[in-house]
Biopython code that builds the backbone (N, CA, C, O; Angstrom):
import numpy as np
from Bio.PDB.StructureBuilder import StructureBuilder

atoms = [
    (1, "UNK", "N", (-14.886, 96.757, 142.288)),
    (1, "UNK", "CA", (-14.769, 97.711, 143.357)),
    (1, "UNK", "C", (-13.378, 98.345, 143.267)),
    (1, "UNK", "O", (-12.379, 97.647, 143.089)),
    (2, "UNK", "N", (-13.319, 99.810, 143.406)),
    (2, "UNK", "CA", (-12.116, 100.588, 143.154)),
    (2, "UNK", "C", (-12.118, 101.140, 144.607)),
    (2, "UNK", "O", (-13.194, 101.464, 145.111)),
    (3, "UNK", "N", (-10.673, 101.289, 145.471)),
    (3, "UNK", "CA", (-11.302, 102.346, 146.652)),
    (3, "UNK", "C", (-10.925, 103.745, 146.392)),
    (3, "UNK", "O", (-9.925, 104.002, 145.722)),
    (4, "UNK", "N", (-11.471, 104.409, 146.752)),
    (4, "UNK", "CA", (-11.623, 105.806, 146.315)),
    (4, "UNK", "C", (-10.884, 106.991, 147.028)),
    (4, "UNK", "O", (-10.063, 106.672, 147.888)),
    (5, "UNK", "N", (-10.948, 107.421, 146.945)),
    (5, "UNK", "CA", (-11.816, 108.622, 146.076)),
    (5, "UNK", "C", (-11.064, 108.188, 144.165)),
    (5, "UNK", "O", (-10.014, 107.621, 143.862)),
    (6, "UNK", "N", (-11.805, 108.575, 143.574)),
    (6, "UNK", "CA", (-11.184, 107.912, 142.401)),
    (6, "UNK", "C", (-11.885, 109.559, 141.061)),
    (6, "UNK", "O", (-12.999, 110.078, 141.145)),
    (7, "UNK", "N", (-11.109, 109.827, 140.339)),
    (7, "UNK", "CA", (-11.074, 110.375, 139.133)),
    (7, "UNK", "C", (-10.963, 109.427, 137.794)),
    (7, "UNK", "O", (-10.142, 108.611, 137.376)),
    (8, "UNK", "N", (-11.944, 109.843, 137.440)),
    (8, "UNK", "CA", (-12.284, 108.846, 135.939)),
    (8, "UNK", "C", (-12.402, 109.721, 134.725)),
    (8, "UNK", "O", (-13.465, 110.325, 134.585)),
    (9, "UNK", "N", (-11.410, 109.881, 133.783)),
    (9, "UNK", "CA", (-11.441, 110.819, 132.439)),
    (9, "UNK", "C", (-12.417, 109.788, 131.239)),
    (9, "UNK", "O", (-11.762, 108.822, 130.848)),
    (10, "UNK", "N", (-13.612, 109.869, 130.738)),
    (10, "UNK", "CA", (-14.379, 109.384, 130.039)),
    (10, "UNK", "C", (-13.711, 109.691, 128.511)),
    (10, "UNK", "O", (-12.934, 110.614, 128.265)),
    (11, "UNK", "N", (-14.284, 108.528, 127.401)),
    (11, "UNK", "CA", (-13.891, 108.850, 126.041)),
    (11, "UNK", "C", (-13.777, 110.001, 125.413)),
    (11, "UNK", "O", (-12.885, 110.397, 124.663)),
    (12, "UNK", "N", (-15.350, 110.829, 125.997)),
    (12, "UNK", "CA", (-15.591, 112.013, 125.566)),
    (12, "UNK", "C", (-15.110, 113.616, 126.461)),
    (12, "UNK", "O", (-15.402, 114.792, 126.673)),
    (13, "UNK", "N", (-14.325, 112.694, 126.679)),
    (13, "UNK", "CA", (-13.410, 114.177, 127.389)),
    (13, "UNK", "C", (-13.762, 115.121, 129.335)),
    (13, "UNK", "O", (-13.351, 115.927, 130.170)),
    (14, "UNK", "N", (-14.845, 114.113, 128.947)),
    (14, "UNK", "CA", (-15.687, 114.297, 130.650)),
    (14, "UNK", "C", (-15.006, 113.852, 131.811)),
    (14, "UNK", "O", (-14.141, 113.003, 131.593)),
    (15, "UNK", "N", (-15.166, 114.195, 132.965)),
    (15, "UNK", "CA", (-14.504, 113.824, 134.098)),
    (15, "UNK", "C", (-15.615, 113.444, 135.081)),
    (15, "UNK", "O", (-16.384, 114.267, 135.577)),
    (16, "UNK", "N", (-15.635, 112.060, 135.331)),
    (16, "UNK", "CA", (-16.019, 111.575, 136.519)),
    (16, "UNK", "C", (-15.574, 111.331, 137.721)),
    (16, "UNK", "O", (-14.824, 110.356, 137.769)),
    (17, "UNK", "N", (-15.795, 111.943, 138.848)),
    (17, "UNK", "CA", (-15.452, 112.160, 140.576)),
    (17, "UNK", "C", (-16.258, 111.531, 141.388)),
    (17, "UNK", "O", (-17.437, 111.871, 141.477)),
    (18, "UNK", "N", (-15.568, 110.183, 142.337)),
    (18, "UNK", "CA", (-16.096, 110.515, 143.283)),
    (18, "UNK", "C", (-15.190, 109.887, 144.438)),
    (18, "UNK", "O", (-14.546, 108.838, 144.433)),
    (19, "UNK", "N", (-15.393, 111.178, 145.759)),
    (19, "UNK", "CA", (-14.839, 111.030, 146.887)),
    (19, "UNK", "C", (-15.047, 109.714, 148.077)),
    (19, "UNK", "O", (-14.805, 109.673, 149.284)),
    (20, "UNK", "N", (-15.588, 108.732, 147.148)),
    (20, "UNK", "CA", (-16.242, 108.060, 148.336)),
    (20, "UNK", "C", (-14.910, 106.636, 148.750)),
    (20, "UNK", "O", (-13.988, 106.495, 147.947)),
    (21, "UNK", "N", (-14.961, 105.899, 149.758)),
    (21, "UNK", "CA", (-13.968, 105.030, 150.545)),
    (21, "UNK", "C", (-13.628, 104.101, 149.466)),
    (21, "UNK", "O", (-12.494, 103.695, 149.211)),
    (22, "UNK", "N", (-14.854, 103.761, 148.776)),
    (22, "UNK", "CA", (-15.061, 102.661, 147.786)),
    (22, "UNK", "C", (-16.218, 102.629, 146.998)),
    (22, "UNK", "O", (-17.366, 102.935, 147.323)),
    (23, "UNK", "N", (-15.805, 102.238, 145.965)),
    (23, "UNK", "CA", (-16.581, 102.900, 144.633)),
    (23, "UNK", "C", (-16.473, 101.442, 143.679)),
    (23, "UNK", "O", (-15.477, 100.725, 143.584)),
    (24, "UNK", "N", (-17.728, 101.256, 143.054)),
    (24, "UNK", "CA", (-18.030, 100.174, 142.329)),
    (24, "UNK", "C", (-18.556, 100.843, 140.857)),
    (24, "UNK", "O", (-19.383, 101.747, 140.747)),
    (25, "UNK", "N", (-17.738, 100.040, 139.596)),
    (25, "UNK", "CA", (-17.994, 100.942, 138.349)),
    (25, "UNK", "C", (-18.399, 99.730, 137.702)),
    (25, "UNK", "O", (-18.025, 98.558, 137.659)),
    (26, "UNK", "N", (-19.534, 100.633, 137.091)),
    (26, "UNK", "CA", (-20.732, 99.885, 136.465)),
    (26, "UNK", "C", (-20.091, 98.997, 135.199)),
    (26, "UNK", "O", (-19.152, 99.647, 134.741)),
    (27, "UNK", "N", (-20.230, 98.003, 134.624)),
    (27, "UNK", "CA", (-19.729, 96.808, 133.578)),
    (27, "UNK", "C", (-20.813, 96.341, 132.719)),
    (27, "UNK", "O", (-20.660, 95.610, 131.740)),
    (28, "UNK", "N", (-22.545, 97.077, 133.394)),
    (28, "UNK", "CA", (-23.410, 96.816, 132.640)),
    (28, "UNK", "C", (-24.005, 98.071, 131.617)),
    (28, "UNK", "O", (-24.697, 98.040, 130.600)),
    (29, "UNK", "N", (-23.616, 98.767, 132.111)),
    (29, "UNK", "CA", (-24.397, 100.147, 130.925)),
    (29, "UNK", "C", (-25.207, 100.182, 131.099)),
    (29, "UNK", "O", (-25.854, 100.668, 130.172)),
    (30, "UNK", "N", (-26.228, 99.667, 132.616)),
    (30, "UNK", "CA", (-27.606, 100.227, 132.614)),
    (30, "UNK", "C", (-27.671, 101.285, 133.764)),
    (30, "UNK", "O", (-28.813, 101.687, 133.989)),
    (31, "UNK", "N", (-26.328, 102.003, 134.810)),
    (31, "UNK", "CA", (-26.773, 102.511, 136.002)),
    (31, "UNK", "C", (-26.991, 104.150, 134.941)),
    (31, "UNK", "O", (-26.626, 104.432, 133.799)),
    (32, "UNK", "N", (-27.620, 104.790, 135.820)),
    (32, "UNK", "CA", (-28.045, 106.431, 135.680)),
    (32, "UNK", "C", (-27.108, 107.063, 135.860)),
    (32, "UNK", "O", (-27.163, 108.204, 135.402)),
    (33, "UNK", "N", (-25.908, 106.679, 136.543)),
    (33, "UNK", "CA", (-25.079, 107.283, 136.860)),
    (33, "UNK", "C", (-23.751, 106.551, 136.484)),
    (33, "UNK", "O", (-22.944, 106.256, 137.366)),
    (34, "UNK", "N", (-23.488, 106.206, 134.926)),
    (34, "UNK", "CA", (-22.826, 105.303, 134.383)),
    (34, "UNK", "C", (-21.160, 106.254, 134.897)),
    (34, "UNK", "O", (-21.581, 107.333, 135.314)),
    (35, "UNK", "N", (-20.200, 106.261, 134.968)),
    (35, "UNK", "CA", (-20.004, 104.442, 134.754)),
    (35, "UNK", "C", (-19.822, 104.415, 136.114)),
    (35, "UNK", "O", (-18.741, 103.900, 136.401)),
    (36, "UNK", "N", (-20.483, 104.781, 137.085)),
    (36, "UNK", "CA", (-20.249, 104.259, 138.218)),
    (36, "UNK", "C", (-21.693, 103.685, 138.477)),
    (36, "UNK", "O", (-22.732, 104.190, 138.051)),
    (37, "UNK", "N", (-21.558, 102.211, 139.472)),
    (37, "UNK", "CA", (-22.938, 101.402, 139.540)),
    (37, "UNK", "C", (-23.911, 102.239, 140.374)),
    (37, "UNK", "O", (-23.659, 103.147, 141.166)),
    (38, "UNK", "N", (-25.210, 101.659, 139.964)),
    (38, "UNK", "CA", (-26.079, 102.165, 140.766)),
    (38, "UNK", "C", (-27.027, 101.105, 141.216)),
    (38, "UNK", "O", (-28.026, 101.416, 141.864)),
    (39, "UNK", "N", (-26.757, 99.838, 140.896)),
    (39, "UNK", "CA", (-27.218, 98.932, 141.315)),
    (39, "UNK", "C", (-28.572, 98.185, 140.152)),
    (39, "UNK", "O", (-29.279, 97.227, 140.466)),
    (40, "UNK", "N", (-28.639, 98.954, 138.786)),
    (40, "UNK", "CA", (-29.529, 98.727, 138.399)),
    (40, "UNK", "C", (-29.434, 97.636, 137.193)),
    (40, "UNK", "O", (-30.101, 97.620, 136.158)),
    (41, "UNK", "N", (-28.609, 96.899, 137.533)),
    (41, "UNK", "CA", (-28.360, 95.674, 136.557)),
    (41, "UNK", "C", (-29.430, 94.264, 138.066)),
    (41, "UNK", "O", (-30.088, 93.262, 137.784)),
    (42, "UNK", "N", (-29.220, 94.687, 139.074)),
    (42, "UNK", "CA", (-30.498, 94.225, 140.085)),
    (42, "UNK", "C", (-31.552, 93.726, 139.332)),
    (42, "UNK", "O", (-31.714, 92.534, 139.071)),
    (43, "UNK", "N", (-32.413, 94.826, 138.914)),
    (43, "UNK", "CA", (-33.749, 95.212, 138.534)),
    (43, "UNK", "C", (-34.146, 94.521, 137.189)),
    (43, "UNK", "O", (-35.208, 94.819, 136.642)),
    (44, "UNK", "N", (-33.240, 93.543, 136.627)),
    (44, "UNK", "CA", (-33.629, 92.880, 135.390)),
    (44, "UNK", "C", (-33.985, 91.453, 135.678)),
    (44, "UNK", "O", (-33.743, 90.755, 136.663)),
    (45, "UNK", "N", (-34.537, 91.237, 134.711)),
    (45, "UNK", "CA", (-35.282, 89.869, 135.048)),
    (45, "UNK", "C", (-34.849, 89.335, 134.130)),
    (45, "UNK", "O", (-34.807, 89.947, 133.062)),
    (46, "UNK", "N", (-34.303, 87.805, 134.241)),
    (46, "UNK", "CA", (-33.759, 86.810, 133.701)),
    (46, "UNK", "C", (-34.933, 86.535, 132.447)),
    (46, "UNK", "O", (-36.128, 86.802, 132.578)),
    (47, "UNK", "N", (-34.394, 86.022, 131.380)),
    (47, "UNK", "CA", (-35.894, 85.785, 130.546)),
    (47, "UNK", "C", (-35.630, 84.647, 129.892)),
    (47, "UNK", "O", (-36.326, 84.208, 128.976)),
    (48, "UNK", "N", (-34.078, 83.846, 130.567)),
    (48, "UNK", "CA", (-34.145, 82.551, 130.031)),
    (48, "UNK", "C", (-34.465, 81.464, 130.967)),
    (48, "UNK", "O", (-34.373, 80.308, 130.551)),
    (49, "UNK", "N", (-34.994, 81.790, 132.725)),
    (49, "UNK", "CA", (-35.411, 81.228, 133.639)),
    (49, "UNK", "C", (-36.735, 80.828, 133.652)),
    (49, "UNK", "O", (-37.075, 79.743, 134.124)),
    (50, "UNK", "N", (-37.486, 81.600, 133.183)),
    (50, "UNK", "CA", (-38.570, 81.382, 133.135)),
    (50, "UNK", "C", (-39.169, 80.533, 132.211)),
    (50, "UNK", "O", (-40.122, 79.794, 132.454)),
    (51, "UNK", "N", (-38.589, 80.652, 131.138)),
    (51, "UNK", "CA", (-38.958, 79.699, 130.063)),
    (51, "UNK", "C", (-38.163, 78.740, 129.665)),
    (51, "UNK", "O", (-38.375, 78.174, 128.593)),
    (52, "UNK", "N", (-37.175, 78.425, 130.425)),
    (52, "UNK", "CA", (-37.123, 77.033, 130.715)),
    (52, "UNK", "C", (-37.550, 76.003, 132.068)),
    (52, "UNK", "O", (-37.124, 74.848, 132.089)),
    (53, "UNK", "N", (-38.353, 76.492, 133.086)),
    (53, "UNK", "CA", (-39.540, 76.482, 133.864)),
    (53, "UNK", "C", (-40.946, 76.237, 132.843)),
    (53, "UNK", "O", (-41.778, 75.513, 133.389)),
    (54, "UNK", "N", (-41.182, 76.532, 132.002)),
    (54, "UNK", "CA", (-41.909, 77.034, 131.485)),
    (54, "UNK", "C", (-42.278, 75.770, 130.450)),
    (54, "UNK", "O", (-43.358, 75.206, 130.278)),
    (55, "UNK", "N", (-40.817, 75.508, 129.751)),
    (55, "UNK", "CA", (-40.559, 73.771, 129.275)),
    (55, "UNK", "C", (-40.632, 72.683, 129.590)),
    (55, "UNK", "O", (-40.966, 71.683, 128.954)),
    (56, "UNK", "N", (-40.305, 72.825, 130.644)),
    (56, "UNK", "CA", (-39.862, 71.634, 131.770)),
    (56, "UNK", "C", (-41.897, 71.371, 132.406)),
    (56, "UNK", "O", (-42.342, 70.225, 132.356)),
    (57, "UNK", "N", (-42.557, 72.198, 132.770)),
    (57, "UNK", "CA", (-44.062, 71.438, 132.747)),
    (57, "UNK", "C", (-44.678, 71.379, 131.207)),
    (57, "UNK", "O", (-45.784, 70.885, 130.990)),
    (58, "UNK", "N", (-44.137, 71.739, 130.532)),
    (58, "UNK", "CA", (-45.176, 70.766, 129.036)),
    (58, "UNK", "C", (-44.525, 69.482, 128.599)),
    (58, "UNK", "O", (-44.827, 68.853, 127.585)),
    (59, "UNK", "N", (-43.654, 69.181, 129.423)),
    (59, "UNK", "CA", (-43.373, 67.894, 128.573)),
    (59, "UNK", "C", (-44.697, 66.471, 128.747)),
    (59, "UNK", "O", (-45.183, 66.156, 129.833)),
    (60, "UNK", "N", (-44.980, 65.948, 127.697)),
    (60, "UNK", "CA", (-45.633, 64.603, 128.238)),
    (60, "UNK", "C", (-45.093, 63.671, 129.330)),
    (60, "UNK", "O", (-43.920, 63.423, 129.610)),
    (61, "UNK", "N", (-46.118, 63.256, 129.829)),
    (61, "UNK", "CA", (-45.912, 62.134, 131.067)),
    (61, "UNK", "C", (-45.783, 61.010, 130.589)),
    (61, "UNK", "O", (-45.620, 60.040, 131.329)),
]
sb = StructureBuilder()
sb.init_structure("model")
sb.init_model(0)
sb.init_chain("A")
sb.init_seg("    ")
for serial, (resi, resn, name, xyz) in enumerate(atoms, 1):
    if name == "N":
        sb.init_residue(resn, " ", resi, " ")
    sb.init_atom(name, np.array(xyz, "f"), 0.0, 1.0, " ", f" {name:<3s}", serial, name[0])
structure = sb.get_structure()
Protein backbone atom coordinates (compact mmCIF):
# COMPACT_ATOMS: atom_id res chain seq x y z
CA UNK A 1 0.00 0.00 0.00
CA UNK A 2 1.39 3.46 -1.21
CA UNK A 3 -0.79 6.61 -0.08
CA UNK A 4 -1.52 8.58 -2.87
CA UNK A 5 -2.09 10.24 -5.10
CA UNK A 6 1.00 8.59 -6.55
CA UNK A 7 2.78 8.92 -10.23
CA UNK A 8 4.43 5.80 -11.48
CA UNK A 9 6.99 6.15 -14.68
CA UNK A 10 6.86 2.38 -16.16
CA UNK A 11 10.04 0.62 -17.99
CA UNK A 12 8.50 1.49 -21.15
CA UNK A 13 8.33 5.04 -20.81
CA UNK A 14 4.49 5.11 -19.78
CA UNK A 15 3.07 6.98 -16.95
CA UNK A 16 0.84 5.58 -14.45
CA UNK A 17 -1.65 8.04 -12.23
CA UNK A 18 -3.59 7.69 -9.67
CA UNK A 19 -5.27 10.34 -7.43
CA UNK A 20 -6.61 8.11 -4.95
CA UNK A 21 -5.88 8.42 -0.64
CA UNK A 22 -4.27 5.00 -1.00
CA UNK A 23 -3.24 2.89 -3.60
CA UNK A 24 -2.11 -0.79 -3.56
CA UNK A 25 0.46 -1.95 -6.47
CA UNK A 26 0.05 -5.13 -7.84
CA UNK A 27 3.37 -7.79 -7.00
CA UNK A 28 1.42 -10.44 -8.91
CA UNK A 29 1.19 -9.55 -12.67
CA UNK A 30 -2.23 -10.74 -12.89
CA UNK A 31 -4.43 -7.27 -12.19
CA UNK A 32 -5.94 -5.58 -15.65
CA UNK A 33 -4.84 -2.69 -14.47
CA UNK A 34 -1.15 -3.68 -13.72
CA UNK A 35 0.76 -2.37 -11.86
CA UNK A 36 -1.73 -1.17 -9.74
CA UNK A 37 -3.91 -4.16 -7.89
CA UNK A 38 -7.11 -5.06 -8.85
CA UNK A 39 -7.60 -7.68 -6.62
CA UNK A 40 -7.19 -10.47 -9.06
CA UNK A 41 -4.47 -12.57 -7.56
CA UNK A 42 -8.07 -13.35 -5.19
CA UNK A 43 -9.50 -15.34 -8.01
CA UNK A 44 -6.78 -18.16 -8.17
CA UNK A 45 -7.07 -21.32 -6.83
CA UNK A 46 -4.44 -23.00 -4.89
CA UNK A 47 -3.57 -26.33 -6.82
CA UNK A 48 -1.31 -27.63 -4.19
CA UNK A 49 -4.37 -27.76 -1.55
CA UNK A 50 -6.28 -29.81 -3.11
CA UNK A 51 -4.10 -32.47 -3.88
CA UNK A 52 -2.69 -32.85 -0.92
CA UNK A 53 -6.42 -33.36 0.48
CA UNK A 54 -6.58 -35.45 -2.20
CA UNK A 55 -3.43 -37.74 -0.70
CA UNK A 56 -4.19 -37.68 2.57
CA UNK A 57 -7.76 -39.97 1.77
CA UNK A 58 -5.87 -42.67 -0.38
CA UNK A 59 -3.69 -43.68 2.06
CA UNK A 60 -4.34 -47.40 3.38
CA UNK A 61 -5.94 -48.02 6.74
Amino acid sequence: MVQGPVRIEMPDGSVVESDRFMVALCVCKRSKNYPLCDTSHRRRRRSGAGEKADKLDQRPA
